[in-house]
Residue, then its C-alpha position, 0 to 999 in steps of 0.5 A: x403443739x402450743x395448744x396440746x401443750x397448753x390442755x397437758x398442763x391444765x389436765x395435770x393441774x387437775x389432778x394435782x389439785x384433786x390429789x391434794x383436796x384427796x389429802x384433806x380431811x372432807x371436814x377441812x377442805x370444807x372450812x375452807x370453802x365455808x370461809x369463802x363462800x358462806x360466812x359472809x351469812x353464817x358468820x366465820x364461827x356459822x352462828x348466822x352472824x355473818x356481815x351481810x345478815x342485817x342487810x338481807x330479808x332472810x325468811x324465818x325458815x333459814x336457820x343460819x346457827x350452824x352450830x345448832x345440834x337439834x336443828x342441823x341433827x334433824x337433817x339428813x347429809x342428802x337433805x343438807x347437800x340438797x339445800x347447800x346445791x340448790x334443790x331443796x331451798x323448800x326445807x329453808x330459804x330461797x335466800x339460800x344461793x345455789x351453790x351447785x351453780x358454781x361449786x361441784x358435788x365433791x366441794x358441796x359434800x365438803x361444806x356438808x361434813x363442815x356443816x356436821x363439825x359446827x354442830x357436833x364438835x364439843x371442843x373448841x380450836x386452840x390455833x390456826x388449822x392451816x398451821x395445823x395441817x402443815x405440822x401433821x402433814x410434817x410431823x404425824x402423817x408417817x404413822x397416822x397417815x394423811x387422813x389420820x387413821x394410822x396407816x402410815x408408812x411406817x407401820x410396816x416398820x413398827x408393830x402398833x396400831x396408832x391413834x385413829x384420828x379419823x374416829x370421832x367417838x375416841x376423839x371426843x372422849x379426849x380433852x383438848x389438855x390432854x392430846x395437848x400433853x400426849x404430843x408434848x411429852x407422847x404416851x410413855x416408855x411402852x409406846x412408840x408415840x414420841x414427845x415433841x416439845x422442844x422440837x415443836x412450838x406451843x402455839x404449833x402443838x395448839x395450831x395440830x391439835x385444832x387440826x386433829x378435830x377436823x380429821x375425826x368429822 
């Protein structure tokens, strides 16, 4: 019975824990795992400027510059999840641990679409995205939606398509003041996208902003 009991909470566990990785945007649980795997190389902004790289022989094929659009543009998502897993270090480095040894496929598609923000993303994060998540799972999710692409509960209510956060060719056009100043002040009488100053702080309209580029990629 113990035992049984033990397997039940473990299980549960499980699928407490991939319901809550579900939540995620992939891009964000990605920079959690790049943050405790690889930036010991890559650098925690993924220009290869890692503390470990002056102490390792890495050969010159490794390209650790993560945010290099013409190189990483090149690579195909199988060809960056082959490289990441382990199967592909031919297109880089054997330095390059194999991370499919100990992380699973769904974790390595995680780091493969963090891999793409470094590289694509064209505006830079103005807080902590941790804090960002927690404000839009607060704040946002009720129109937006958990991963931001306007299917919230109360769109059965209110009868407007929100913002898609989710879509990065929209996003990108917006500048960082400027979806700063959407969620401080919203988007005026005709829209249902209310202002959040004096309920929100600065630095958590900064800290939902940062989190809203990871939704788009």
């Amino acid at each position: 019975m113990k035992r049984f009991f033990m397997v039940t909470v473990f299980l549960v566990g499980i699928f407490i824990s991939s319901n809550a990785l579900a939540d995620y945007s992939r891009s964000f649980e990605g920079r959690n795992l790049f943050m405790m795997y690889c930036y010991l190389c890559h650098g925690t902004d993924g220009k290869g400027n890692g503390p470990l790289v002056s102490r390792l022989k890495i050969g010159p094929n490794a390209n650790l510059n993560l945010t290099d659009i013409s190189k990483i543009g090149k690579r195909t998502d199988d060809e960056l999840f082959g490289i990441i897993e382990g199967k592909k270090h031919d297109l880089v480095s054997d330095n390059m641990p194999k991370w499919g040894t100990l992380i699973g496929s769904s974790q390595i598609k995680g780091l493969v679409a963090y891999v793409r923000f470094l590289s694509q993303s064209k505006h830079p994060l103005l807080g902590d995205t941790e804090e960002g998540k927690r404000v839009y799972d607060t704040y946002c999710t009720a129109c937006h939606g958990k991963k931001g692409k306007g299917d919230g509960v109360m769109m059965s209510i209110i009868p407007i398509s929100p913002m898609d956060h989710s879509n990065a060719e929209k996003m990108d056009k917006l500048t960082n003041e400027e979806l700063v100043n959407i969620v401080i002040t919203g988007k005026g009488d005709k829209s249902f996208m209310p202002g959040w100053q004096g309920i929100l702080s600065r630095e958590q309209i900064g800290a939902v902003v940062s989190y809203i580029r990871y939704l788009s990629h």
